[in-house]
matplotlib code that plots the C-alpha trace (Angstrom):
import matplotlib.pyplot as plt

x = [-33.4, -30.6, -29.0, -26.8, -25.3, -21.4, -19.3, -16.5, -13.3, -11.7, -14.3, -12.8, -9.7, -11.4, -12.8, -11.6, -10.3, -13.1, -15.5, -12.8, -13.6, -17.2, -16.6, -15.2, -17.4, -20.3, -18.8, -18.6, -21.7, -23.1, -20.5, -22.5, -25.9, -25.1, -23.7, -26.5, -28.8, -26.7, -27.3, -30.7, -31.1, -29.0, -30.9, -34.4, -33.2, -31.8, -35.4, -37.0, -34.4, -35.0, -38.9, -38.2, -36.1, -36.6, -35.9, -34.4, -31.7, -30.7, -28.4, -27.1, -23.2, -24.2, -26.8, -29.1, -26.7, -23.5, -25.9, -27.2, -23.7, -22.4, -24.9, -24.0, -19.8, -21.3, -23.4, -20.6, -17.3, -16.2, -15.5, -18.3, -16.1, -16.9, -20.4, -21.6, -20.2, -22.2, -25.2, -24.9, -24.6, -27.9, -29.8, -29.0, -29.8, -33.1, -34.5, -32.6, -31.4, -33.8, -33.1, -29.3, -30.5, -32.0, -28.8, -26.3, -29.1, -28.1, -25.1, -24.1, -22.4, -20.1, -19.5, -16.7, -19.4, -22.0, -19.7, -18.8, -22.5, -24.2, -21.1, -20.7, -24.8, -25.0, -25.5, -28.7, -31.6, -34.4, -36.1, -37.1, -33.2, -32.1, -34.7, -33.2, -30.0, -31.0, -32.5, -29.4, -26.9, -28.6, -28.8, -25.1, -23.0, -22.7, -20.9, -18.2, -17.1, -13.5, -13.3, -10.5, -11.6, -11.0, -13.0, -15.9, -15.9, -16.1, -18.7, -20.8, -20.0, -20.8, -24.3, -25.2, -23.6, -26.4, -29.4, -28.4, -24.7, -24.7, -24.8, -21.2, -19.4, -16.6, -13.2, -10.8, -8.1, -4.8, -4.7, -7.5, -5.7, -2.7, -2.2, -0.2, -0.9, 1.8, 1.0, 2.0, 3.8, 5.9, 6.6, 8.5, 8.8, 6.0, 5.5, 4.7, 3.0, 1.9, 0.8, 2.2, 2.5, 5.4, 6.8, 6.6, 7.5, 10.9, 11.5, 11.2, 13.0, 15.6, 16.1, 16.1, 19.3, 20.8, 20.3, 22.0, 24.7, 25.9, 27.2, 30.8, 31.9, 32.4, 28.9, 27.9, 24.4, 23.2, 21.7, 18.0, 18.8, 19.9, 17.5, 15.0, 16.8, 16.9, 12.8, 13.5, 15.9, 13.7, 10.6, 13.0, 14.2, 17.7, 20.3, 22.3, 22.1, 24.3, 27.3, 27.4, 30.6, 32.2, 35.2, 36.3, 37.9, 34.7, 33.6, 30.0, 29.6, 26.0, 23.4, 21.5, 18.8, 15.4, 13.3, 9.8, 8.4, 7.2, 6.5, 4.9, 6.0, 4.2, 6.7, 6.8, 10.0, 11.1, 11.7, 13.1, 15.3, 15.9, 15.8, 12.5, 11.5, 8.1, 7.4, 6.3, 3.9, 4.3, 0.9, -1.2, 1.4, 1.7, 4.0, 7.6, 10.4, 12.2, 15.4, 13.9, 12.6, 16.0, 17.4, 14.8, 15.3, 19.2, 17.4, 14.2, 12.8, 11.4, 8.2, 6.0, 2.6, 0.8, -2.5, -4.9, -6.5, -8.5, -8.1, -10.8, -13.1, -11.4, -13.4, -14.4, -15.6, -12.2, -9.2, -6.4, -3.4, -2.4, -5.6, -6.3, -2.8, -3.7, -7.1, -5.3, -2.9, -5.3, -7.9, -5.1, -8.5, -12.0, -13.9, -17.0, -17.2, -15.2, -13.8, -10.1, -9.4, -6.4, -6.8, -4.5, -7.6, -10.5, -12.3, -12.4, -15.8, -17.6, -20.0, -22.3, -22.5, -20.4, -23.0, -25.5, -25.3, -22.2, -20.9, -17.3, -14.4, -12.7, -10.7, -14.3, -16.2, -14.1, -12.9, -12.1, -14.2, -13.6, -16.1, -18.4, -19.0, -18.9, -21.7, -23.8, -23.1, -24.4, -27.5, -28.8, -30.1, -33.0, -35.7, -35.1, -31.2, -28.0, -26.3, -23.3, -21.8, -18.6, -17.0, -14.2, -11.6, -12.5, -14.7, -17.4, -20.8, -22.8, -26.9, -27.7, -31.2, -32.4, -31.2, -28.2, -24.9, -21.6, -18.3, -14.8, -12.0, -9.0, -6.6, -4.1, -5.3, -4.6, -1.3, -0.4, -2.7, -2.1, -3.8, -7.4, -6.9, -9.7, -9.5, -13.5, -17.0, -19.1, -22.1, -25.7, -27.8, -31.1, -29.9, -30.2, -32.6, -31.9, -30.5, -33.1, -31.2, -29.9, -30.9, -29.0, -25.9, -25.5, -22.7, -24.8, -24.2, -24.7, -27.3, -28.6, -26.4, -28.8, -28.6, -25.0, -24.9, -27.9, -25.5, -22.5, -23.7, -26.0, -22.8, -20.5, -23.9, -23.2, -19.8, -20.7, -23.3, -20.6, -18.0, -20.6, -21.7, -18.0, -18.0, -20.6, -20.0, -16.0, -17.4, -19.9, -17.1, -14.8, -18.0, -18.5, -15.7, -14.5, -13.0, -9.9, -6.5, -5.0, -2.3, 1.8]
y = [2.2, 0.1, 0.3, -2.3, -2.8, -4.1, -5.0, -2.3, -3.6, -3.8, -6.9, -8.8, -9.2, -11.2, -13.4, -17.2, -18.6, -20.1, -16.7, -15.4, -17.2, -17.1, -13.0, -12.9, -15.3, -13.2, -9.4, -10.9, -11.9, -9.1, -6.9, -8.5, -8.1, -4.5, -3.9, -5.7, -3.5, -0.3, -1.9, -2.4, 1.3, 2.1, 0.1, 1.5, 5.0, 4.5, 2.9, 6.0, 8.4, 6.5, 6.5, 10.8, 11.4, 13.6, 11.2, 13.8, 13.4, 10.1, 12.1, 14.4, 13.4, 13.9, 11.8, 10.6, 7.5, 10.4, 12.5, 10.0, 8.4, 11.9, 12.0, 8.4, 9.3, 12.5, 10.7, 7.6, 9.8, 7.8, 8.4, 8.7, 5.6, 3.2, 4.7, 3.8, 0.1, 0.0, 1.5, -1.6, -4.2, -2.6, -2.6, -6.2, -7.8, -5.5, -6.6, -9.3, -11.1, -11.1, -14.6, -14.1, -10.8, -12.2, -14.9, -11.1, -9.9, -13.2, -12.4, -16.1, -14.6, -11.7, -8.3, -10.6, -13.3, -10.9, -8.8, -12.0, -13.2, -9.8, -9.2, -13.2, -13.1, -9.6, -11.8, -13.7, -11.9, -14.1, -13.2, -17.1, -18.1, -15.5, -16.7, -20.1, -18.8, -16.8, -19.7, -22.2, -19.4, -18.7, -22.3, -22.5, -19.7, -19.9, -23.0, -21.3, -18.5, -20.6, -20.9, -18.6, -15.4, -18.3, -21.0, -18.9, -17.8, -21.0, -22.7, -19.4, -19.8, -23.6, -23.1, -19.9, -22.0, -25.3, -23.0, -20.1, -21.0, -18.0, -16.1, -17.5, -14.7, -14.1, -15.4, -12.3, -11.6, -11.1, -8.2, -7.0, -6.0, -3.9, -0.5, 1.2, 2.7, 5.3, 6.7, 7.7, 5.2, 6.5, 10.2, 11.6, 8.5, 7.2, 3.8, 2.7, -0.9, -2.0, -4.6, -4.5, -6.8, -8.7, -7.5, -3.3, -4.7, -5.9, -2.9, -0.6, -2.9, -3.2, 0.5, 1.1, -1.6, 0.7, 4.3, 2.7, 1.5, 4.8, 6.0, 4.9, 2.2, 4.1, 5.3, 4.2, 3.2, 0.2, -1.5, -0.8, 2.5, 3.1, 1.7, 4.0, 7.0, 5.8, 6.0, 10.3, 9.9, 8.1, 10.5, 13.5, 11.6, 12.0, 9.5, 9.4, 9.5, 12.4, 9.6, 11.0, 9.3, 13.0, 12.1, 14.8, 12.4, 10.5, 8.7, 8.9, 13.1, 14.5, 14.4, 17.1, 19.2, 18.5, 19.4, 20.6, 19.1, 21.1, 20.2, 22.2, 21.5, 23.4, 24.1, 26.5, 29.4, 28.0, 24.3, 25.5, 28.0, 26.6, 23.3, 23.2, 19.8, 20.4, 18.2, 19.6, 18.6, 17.6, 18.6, 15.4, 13.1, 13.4, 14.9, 14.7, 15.3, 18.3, 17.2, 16.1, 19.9, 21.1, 18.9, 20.0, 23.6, 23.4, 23.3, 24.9, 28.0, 29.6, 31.4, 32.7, 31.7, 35.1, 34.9, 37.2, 38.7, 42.1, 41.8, 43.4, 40.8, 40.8, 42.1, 39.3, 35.7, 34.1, 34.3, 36.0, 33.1, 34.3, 33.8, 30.8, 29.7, 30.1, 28.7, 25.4, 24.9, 26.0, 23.4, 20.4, 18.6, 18.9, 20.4, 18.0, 15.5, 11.8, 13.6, 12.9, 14.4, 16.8, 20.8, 20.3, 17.9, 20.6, 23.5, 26.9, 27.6, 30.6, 29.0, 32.0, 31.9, 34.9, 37.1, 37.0, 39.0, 38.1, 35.9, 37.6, 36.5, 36.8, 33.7, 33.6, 32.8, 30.2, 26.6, 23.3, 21.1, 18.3, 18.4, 15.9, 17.4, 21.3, 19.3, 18.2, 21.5, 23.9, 22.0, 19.8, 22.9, 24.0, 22.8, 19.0, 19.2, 20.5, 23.8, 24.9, 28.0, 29.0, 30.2, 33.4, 30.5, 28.6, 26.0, 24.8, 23.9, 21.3, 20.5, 17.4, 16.9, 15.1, 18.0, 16.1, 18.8, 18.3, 20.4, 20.0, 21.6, 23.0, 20.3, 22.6, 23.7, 20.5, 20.1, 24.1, 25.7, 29.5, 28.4, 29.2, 32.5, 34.2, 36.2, 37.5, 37.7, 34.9, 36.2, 34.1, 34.3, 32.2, 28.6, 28.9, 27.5, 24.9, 26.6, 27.6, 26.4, 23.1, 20.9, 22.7, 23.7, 20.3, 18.0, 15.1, 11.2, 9.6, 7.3, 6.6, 5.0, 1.8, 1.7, 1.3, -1.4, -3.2, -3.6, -4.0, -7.1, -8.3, -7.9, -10.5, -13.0, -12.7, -13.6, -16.6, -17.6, -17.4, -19.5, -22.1, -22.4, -23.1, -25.2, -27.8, -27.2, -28.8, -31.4, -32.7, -32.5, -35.0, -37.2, -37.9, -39.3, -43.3, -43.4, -44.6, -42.8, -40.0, -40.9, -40.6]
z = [0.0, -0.4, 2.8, 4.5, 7.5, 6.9, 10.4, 11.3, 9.9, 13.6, 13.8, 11.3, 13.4, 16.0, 13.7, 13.2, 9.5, 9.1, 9.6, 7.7, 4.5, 5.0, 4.8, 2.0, 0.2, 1.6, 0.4, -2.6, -3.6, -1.3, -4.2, -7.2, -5.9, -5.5, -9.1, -10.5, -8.7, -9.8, -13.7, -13.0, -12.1, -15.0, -17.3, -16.3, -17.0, -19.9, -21.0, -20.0, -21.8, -24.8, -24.9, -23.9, -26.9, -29.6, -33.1, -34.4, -31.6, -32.7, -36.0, -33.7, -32.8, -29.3, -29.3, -26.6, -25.7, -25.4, -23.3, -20.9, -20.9, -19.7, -17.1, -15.7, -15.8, -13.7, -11.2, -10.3, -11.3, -14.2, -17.9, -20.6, -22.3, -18.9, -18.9, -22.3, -21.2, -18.2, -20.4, -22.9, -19.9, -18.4, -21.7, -22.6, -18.8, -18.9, -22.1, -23.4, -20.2, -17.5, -16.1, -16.3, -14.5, -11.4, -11.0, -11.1, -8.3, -5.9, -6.3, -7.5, -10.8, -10.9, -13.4, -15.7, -15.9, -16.8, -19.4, -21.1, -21.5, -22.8, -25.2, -26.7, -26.9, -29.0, -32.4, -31.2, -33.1, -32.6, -29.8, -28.5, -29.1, -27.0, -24.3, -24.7, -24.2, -21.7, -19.2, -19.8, -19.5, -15.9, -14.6, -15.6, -15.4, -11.6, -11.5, -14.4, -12.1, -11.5, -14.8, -16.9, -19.3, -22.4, -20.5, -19.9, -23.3, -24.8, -22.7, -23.4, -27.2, -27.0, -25.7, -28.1, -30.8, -29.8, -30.3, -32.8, -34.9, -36.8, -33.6, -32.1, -32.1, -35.0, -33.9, -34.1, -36.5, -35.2, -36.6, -35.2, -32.0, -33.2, -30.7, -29.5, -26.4, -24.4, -21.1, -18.2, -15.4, -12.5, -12.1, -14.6, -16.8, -19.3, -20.8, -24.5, -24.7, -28.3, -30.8, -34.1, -37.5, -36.8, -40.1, -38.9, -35.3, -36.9, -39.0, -35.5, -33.6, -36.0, -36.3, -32.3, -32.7, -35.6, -33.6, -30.9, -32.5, -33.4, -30.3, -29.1, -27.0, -24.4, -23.8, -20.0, -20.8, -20.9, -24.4, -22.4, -21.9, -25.6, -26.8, -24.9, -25.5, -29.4, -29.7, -29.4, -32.4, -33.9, -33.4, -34.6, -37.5, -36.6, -38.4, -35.0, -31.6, -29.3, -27.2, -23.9, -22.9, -22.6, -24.2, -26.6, -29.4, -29.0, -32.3, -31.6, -33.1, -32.3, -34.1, -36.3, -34.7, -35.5, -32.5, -33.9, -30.4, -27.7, -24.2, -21.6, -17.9, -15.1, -12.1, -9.0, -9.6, -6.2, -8.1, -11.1, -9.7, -6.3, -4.7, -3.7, -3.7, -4.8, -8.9, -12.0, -14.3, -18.0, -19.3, -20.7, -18.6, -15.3, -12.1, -12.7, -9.9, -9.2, -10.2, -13.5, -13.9, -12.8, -15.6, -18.7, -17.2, -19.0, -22.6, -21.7, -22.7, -19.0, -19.3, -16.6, -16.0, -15.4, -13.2, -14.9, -12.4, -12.3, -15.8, -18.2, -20.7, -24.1, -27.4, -29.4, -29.3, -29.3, -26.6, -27.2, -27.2, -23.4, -22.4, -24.0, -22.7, -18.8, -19.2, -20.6, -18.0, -15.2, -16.1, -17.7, -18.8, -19.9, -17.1, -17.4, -14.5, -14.8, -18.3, -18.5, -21.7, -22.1, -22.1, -25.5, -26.8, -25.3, -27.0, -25.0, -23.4, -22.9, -19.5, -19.7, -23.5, -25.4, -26.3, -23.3, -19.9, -18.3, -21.7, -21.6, -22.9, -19.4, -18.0, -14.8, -17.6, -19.9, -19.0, -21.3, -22.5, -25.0, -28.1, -26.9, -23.9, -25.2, -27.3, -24.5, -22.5, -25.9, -26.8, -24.1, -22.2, -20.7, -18.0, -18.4, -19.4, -17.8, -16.7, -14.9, -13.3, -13.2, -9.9, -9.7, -8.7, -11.9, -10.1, -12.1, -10.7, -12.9, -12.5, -14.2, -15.8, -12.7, -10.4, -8.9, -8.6, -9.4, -8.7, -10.6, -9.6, -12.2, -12.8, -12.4, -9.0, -7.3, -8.3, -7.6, -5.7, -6.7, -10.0, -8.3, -7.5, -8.0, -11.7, -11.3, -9.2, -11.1, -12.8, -12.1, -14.7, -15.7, -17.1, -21.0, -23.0, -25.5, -29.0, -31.3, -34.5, -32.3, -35.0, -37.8, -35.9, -34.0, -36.2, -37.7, -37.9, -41.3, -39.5, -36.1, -33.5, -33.2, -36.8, -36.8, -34.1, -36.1, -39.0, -37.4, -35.5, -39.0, -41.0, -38.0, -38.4, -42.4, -42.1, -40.1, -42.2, -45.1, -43.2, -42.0, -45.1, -47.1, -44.0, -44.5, -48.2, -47.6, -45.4, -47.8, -50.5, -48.0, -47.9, -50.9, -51.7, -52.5, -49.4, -51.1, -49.4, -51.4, -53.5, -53.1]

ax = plt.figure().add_subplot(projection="3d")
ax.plot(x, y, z, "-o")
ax.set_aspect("equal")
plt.show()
């Protein structure tokens, strides 16, 4: 339907500067008019899925936004988080946005332009402002694209702000963006990035300085390096940190114990015990070289990782902790398609559910799945919703509610194979129907999702009313004065 021919990439070669340029201008509004068309689709669907839903659904916590977000992150491999964002910019250039729609579908804006335009216009409630907005945003946006994040930001703002004030969006707090955010960012190493008040970013920054001040001068890191090593202290609220200068009239002493961390690495025997060159895996991080495994293997406790196979189903509803153990690191994250989220972070699942033919508690028939998902996988069931089957080797087969099929792999699989051995024959059975007591059993929200965005964006058009207001009330004050200069 939406097929297009593109030129092999050996072309390109032969191709003049000038041909050159004119390529990349045209893949680029060629890359537009294809993401506006993928919104379009996204948009319609999500109409429909709305006008299909049960009311009812709209308290569940896995409502029908978390269920149709899951099925987007399934159908384009991304997370439910990006989904829902994609969801939002569909929705607004569907029913709010039509004309800035058609500009995204000739490719003469691109996604940044169109993100910045649905989120700075969320305030607008009256439907023939936003239609305002709407046309002048479309005539103009295309000749902003050059223009900076800021820059488009405040032209958007200045039009919204001609036709509907109160609908400018809020300026943000500085305090509005504290985080701290640490994750993985070269193998074996992770990063920490963060935004603090200054006041608490002093107070850690002075204490990184005070931990590394009590080692001797003799230590051969660097200040960086101490300083890094110092955030570990820190966590294990030790008053010092251990010198490692080696000297044995060092001043530095070593520090008390206080290790209530643990930290599972995944390695072959052949790299912990030999020098096999094959990297390890710190669970909810990332790979990490051999000789780093080597290293942690000095002060590590060394436990096998047993591969139940030809086991028997265990009694009961709930795992024993071995079993729940290798189903962790076999899977490393929630088994749901584009889902991201740490095993540590997941539920245990029975697929087949415990209790039916086939529901064992057996490690064929349990995987991870964060709550969300183990949500959308217990109650959105049945003829027009999803299943999944569960392969020997732990692969696990998903059917969306339009019929489209999905496989995911173990985590733990891809980074060592022998993890998808095969612990069972799967069992086929009938997909389920949806629960009979769904709507008792499903965790509720205090009020509907739109409900929550409703007032959300009413209460940032109350606020501006408020500051507008004190506003023209202090510039009224100023004018009515006798003009005379204050005194000194």
């Amino acid at each position: 339907m939406f097929d297009v021919e593109l030129p092999e990439t050996s072309a390109i070669t032969a191709l003049g500067d000038v041909q050159l340029v004119d390529a990349i201008l045209a893949t680029s509004k060629l890359d537009s008019a294809i993401q506006a068309r993928r919104l379009s689709a996204i948009g319609e669907l999500w109409d429909r899925r709305k006008r299909e839903a049960d009311t009812e659904c709209e308290f569940f916590l896995m409502d029908t936004m978390e269920a149709f977000a899951g099925e987007i992150a399934a159908a384009v491999e991304i997370t439910s988080t990006r989904a829902r964002g994609l969801i939002r910019l569909g929705e607004a250039l569907r029913d709010r946005l039509p004309k800035v729609a058609a500009v995204f579908v000739k490719g003469d804006i691109d996604p940044a332009m169109v993100s910045a335009i649905v989120h700075r216009t969320e305030l607008i409630e009256d439907q023939a402002q936003i239609a305002k907005v709407d046309a002048v945003l479309a005539k103009r946006s295309p000749q902003w694209t050059k223009y900076s994040r800021r820059k488009i930001a405040e032209y958007i703002d200045s039009w919204v702000g001609r036709f509907d004030p109160e609908g400018v969006r809020e300026p943000r707090k500085p305090t509005d963006d504290r985080y701290l955010d640490i994750r993985a960012s070269s193998e074996g190493m992770a990063g920490i990035w963060g935004n603090l008040h200054v006041q608490d970013a002093i107070v850690f920054d002075d204490r990184l300085n005070q931990l590394a001040a009590t080692v001797c001068l003799n230590d051969p890191r660097t200040k960086a390096q101490l300083r890094a090593d110092a955030v570990i202290a820190l966590a294990e609220r030790q008053q010092r940190m251990a010198c490692t200068c080696g000297a044995e009239d060092c001043s530095g002493g070593p520090p008390a114990p206080a290790r209530d961390v643990v930290i599972h690495v995944l390695a072959e025997s052949s790299t912990v015990h030999g020098d096999h060159a094959a990297p390890g895996y710190v669970t909810g991080f990332g790979p990490i070289a051999a000789d780093s495994v080597r290293e942690l293997k000095k002060r590590a406790r060394i436990k096998p990782v047993v591969i139940p196979t030809d086991v028997p189903a265990e009694k009961g509803y709930r795992p024993s902790r071995a079993l729940a153990e290798f189903v962790r690191l076999r899977d490393l994250f929630c088994r749901f398609p584009g889902c991201d989220c740490p095993a540590a972070q997941c539920d245990i699942d029975h697929t087949i559910p415990y209790g039916q033919v086939g529901g064992l508690t057996h490690p064929s028939n349990l995987k991870c799945e964060c709550r969300g998902h183990h949500l959308l996988k217990t109650f959105f069931v049945g003829a027009n919703g999803w299943s999944d089957r569960q392969l020997g080797d732990g692969t696990v087969i998903w059917t969306s509610p339009t019929g489209h099929g999905y496989a995911t792999k173990p985590g733990g699989s891809l980074y060592f194979p022998v993890l998808s051995t095969p612990t069972g024959d799967p069992v086929i059975i009938t997909p389920p129907e949806p629960h009979p007591m769904r709507n008792v059993m499903m965790p509720k929200r205090q009020r509907p999702r739109a409900e929550d965005t409703a007032s959300r964006l009413a209460s940032e058009r109350q606020r501006n009313a408020e500051r507008l207001a004190l506003e023209r009330l202090r510039t009224a004050q100023r004018n009515a004065g006798d003009g005379e200069p204050p005194p000194f």
